[in-house]
Backbone bond lengths (Angstrom), bond angles and torsions (degrees), N, CA, C in turn:
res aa  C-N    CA-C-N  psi(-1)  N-CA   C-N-CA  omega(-1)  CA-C   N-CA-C  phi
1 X - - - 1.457 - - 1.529 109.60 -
2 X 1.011 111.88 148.38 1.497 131.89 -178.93 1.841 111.41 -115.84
3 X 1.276 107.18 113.79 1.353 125.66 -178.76 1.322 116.37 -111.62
4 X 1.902 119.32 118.61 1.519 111.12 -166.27 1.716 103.27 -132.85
5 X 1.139 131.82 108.55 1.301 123.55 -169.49 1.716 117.21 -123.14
6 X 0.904 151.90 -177.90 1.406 138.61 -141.37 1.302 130.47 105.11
7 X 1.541 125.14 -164.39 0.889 138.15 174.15 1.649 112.24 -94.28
8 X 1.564 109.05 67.24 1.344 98.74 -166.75 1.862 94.20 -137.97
9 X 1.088 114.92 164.28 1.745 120.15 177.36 1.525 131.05 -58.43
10 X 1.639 104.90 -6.97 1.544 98.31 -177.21 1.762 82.82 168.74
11 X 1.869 97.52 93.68 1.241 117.79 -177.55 1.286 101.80 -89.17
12 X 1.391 131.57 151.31 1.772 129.68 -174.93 1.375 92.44 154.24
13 X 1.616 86.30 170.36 1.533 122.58 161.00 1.250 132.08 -67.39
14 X 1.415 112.26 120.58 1.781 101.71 -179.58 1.695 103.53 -144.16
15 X 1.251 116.20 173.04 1.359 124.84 -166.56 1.343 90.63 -80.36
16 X 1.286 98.90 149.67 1.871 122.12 -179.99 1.585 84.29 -88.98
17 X 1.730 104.49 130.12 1.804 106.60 178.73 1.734 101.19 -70.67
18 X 1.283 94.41 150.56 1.409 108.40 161.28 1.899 128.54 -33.32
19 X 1.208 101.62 131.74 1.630 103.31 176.38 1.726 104.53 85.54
20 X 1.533 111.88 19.56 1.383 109.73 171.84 1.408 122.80 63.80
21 X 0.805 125.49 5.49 1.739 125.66 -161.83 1.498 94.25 -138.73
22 X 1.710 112.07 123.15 1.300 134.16 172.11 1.388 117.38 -140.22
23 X 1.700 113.20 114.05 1.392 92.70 -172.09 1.742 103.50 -113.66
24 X 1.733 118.60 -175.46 1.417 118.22 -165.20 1.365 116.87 -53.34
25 X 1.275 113.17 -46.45 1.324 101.40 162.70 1.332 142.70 -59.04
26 X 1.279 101.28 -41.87 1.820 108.85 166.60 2.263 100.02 -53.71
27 X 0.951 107.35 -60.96 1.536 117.50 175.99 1.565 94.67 -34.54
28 X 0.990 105.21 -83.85 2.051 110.78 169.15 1.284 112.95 -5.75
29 X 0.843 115.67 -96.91 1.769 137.39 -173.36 1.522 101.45 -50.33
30 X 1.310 128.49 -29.13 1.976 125.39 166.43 1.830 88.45 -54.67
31 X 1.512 105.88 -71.09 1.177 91.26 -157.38 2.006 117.44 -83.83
32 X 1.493 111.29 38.99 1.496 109.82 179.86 1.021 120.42 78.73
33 X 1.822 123.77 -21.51 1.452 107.49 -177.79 1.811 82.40 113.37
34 X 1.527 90.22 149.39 1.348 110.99 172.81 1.647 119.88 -67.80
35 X 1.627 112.86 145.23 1.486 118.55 -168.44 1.648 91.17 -56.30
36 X 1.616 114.99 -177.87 1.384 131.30 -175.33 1.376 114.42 -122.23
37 X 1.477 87.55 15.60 2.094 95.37 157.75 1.254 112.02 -64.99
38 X 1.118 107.92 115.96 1.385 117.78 165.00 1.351 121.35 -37.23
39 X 1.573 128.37 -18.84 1.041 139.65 -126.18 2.073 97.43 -138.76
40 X 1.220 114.13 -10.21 1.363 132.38 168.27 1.311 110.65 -29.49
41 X 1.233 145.86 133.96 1.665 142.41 169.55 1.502 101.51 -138.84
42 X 1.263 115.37 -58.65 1.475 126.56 -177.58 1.676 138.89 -87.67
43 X 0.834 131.90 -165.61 1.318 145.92 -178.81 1.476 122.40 171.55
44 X 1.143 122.14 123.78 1.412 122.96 -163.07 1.717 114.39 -116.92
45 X 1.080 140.21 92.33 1.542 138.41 -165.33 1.234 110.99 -96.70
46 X 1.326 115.99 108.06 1.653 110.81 174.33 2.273 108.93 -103.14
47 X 0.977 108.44 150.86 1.421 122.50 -166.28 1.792 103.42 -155.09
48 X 0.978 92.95 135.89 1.383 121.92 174.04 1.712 131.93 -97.29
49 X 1.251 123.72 86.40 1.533 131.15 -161.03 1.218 100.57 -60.42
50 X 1.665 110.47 155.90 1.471 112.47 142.62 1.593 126.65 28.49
51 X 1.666 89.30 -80.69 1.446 105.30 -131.08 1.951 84.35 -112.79
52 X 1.536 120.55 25.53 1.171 137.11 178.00 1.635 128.34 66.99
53 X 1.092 113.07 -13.91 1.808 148.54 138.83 1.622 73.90 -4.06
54 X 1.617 114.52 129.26 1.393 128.56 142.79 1.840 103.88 -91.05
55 X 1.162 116.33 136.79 1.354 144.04 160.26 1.256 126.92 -121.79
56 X 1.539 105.40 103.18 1.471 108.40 178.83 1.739 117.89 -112.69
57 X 1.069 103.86 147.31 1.657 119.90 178.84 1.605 106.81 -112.80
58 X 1.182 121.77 139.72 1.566 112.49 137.41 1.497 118.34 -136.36
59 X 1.004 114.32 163.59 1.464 126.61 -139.42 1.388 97.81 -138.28
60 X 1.124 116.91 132.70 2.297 129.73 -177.13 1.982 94.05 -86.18
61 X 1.295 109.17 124.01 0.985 127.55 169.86 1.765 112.45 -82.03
62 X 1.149 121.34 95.21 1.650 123.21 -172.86 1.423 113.27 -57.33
63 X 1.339 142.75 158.80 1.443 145.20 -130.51 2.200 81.42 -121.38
64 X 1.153 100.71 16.55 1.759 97.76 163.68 1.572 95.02 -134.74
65 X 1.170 98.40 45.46 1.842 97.92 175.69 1.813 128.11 55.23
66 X 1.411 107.89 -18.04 1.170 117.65 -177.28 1.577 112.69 -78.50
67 X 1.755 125.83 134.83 0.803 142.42 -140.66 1.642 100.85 -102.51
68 X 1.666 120.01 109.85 1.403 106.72 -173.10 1.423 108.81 -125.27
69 X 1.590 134.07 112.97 0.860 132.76 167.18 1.166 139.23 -35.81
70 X 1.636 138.64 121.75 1.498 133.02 179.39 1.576 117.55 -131.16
């Protein structure tokens, strides 16, 4: 499962896609695209390995909407 919470349009649970590999944008588009606060910076992705291990990332949302990993 794939867990995405933030300032984004429709925070929740969704299936981790097939073949293990999900990247920010794919994460994006689960949750609609980032909220329309002006005020947006972050994004926080939590995921669950294998071996049930939560792994979380968050990622700086750039001020042209584009999603840049740090």
């Amino acid at each position: 499962m794939l867990f995405v919470i933030g300032l984004v349009k429709k925070p929740g649970f969704f299936p981790y896609p097939q073949g293990g590999q999900c990247n920010l944008a794919q994460a994006l588009a689960f949750v609609r695209g980032v909220d329309e606060t002006p005020d947006a910076r972050y994004v926080k992705v939590l995921r669950q390995d294998p071996r049930g291990k939560i792994i979380a990332g968050v990622f700086k949302i750039g001020l042209d909407r584009r999603a840049d990993a740090y």
